[in-house]
C-alpha positions in Angstrom: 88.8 85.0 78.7 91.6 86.5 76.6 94.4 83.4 75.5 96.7 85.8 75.0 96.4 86.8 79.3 96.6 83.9 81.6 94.6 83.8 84.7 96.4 85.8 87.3 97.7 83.5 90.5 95.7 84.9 93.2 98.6 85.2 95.4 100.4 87.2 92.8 97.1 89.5 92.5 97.3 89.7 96.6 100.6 90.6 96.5 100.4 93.6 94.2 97.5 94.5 96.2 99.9 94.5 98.9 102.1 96.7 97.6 99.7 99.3 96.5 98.3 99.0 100.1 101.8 99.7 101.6 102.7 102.2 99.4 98.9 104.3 100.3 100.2 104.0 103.9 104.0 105.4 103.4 102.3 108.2 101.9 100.0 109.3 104.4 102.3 108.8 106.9 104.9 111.3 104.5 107.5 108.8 105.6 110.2 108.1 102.9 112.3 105.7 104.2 110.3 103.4 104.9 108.8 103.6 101.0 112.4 103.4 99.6 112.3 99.2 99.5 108.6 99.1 97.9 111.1 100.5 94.6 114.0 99.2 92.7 117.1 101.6 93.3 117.4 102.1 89.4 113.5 102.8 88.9 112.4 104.6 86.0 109.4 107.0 86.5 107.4 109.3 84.6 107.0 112.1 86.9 104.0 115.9 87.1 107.8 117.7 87.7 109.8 115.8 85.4 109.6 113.9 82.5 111.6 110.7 82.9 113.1 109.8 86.2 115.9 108.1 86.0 116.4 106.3 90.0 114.5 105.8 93.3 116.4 108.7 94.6 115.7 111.2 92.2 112.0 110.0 92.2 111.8 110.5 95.5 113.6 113.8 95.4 111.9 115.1 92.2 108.2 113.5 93.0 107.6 112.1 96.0 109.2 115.2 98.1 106.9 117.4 95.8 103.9 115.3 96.3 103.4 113.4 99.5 103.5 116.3 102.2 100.9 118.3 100.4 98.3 116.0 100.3 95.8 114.1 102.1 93.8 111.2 102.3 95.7 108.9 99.6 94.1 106.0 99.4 93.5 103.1 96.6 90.1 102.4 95.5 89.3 98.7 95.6 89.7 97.0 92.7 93.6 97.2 91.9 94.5 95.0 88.8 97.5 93.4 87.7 98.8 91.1 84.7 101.5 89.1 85.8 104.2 87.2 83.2 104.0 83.6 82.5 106.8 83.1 84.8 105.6 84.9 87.7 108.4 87.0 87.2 107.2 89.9 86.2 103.7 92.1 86.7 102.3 95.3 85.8 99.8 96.7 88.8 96.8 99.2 88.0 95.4 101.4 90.7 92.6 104.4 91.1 93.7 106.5 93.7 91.6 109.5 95.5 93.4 111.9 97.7 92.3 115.6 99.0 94.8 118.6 97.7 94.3 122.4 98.5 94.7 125.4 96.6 97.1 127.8 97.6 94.4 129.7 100.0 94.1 126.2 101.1 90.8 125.6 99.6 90.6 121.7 99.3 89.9 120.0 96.2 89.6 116.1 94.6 92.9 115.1 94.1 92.3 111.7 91.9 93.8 109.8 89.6 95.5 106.2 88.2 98.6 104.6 88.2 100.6 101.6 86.0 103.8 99.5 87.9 105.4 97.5 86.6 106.9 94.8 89.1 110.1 92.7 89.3 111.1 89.8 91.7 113.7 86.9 91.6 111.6 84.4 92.7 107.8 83.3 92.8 106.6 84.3 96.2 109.0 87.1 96.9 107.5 90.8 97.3 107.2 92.5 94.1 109.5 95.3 93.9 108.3 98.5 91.2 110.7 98.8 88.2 108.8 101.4 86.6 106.2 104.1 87.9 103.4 106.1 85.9 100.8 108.3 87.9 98.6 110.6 86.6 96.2 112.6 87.3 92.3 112.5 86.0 91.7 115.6 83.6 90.4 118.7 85.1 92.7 117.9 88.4 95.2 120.6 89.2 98.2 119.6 89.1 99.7 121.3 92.4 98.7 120.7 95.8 100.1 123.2 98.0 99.6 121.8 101.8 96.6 123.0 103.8 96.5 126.6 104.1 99.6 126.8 101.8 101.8 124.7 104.2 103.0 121.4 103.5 102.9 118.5 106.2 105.9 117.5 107.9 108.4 114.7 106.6 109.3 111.8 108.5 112.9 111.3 106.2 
């Protein structure tokens, strides 16, 4: 065991789970909205299309919009991890996520990769809300999906 990393709370571990779980199901569904309160209005993001994101809005208008309709299958492998702040405060969630993209011909391919979130709440036991985004993609993954057969899926909002 690492003294510098106390033992996460096992609610606080659920709850990031949660979260990550939530978040697998906004994007499959390609529904916006209903994503917007799993993020802090003044989010900051590293984004494929941009390099710093500065706002849930323009995450979802500069990522999100660019991602989420093109894809399918997102899901999170089991196994998401978190480290959560002595005052239960504060967490940063870890995630290995697979997803199907397709080529512009629409030839699908392995769409995989990892994310770090960082969480915030006010107090112990609330839902965490993401402060800060980072996904990536594993190496060798292009970096486009373009929609089955070239056509994206419909949005919800």
């Amino acid at each position: 065991m690492n003294p510098h990393q106390p033992p996460v709370d096992p609610d606080d571990l659920a709850r990031v789970s949660a979260w990550f779980e939530e978040l697998a199901r906004h994007v499959q569904a390609v529904d916006f909205a209903a994503a917007r309160h799993l993020f802090s209005p003044d989010l900051i993001a590293f984004g494929t299309f941009t390099d710093f994101i500065d706002g849930r809005d323009e995450a979802e208008a500069q990522q999100w919009r660019n991602v989420w309709q093109t894809i399918d299958g997102f899901t999170w492998r089991e196994g998401v991890r978190a480290l959560v702040s002595p005052d239960r405060l504060f967490a940063v969630g870890m995630g290995v996520w697979d997803s199907t993209g397709s080529m512009p011909d629409g030839t699908a391919f392995d769409r995989r990769g990892r994310a770090t979130v960082s969480f915030s709440r006010a107090v112990v036991g609330d839902p965490w809300v993401a402060t800060h985004t980072h996904m990536s993609l594993f190496r060798g993954t292009p970096d486009r999906s373009f929609g089955p057969n070239g056509i994206a899926k419909p949005m919800r909002s």
